[in-house]
C-alpha positions in Angstrom: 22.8 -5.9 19.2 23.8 -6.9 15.5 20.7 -7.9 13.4 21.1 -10.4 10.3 18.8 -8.4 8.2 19.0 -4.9 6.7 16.4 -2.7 8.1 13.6 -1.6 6.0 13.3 1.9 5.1 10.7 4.1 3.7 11.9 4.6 0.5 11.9 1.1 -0.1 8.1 0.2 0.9 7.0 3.5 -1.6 9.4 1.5 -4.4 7.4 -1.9 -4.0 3.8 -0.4 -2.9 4.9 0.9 -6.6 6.0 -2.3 -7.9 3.0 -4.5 -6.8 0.4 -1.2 -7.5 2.4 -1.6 -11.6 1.3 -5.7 -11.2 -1.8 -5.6 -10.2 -3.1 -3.2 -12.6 -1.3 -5.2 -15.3 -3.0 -8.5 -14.4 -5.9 -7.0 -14.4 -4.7 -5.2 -18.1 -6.0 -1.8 -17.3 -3.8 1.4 -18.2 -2.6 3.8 -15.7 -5.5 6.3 -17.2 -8.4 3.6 -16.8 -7.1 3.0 -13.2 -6.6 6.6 -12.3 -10.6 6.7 -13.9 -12.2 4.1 -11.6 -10.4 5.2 -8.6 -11.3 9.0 -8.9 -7.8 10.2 -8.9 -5.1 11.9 -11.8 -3.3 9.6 -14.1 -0.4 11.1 -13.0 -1.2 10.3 -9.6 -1.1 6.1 -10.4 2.1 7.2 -12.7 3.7 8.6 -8.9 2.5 6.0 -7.2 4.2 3.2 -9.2 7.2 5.0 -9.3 7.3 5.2 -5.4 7.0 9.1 -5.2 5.2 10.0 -1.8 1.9 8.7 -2.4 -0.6 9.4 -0.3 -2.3 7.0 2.5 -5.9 7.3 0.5 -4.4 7.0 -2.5 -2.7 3.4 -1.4 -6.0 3.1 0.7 -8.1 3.3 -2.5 -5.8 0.9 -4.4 -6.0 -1.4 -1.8 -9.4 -1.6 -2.0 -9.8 -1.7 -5.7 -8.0 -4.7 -6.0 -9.7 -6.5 -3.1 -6.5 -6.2 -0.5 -8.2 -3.8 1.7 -9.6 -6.2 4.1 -6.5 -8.1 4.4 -4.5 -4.8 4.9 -7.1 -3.7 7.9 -7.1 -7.2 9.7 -3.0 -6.9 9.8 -3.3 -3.6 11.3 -6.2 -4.9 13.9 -3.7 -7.9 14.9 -1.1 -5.5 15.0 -3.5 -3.5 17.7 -4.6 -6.4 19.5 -0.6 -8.0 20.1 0.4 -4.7 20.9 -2.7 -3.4 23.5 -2.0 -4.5 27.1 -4.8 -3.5 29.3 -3.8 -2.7 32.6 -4.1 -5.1 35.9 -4.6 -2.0 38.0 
């Protein structure tokens, strides 16, 4: 089977988790050391995470939900659950 699209990799989710992390904390004109404050974490941590180096799922969890994307984030995954749980007819 020969798909039209290139598949997505890893590397390249971190890369614009990073990108849209960078965005969002410029819209909202905070520095990486104001975010890394409000969310509880190391400056160097948001500095990582922008840059796409391995963050860590409560680290993009706590982003998410600083900037009010949380909610959408957990209603793709229950979708996600729901299309993808077939109970059984036995």
């Amino acid at each position: 089977m020969h798909f039209m699209f290139e598949a997505v990799g890893i590397k390249s989710v971190k890369e614009k988790i990073g990108v849209l992390v960078k965005a969002l904390r410029s819209r909202d004109g905070l520095t990486q050391e104001q975010l890394a404050e409000q969310l509880n974490v190391s400056r160097i941590t948001i500095q990582n995470l922008e840059a796409g180096k391995n963050p860590t799922i409560d680290t993009v969890l706590k982003v998410l939900q600083h900037f009010d994307l949380l909610a959408g984030f957990d209603n793709y995954i229950g979708g996600e659950i729901d299309n993808n749980s077939h109970e059984s007819l036995y």
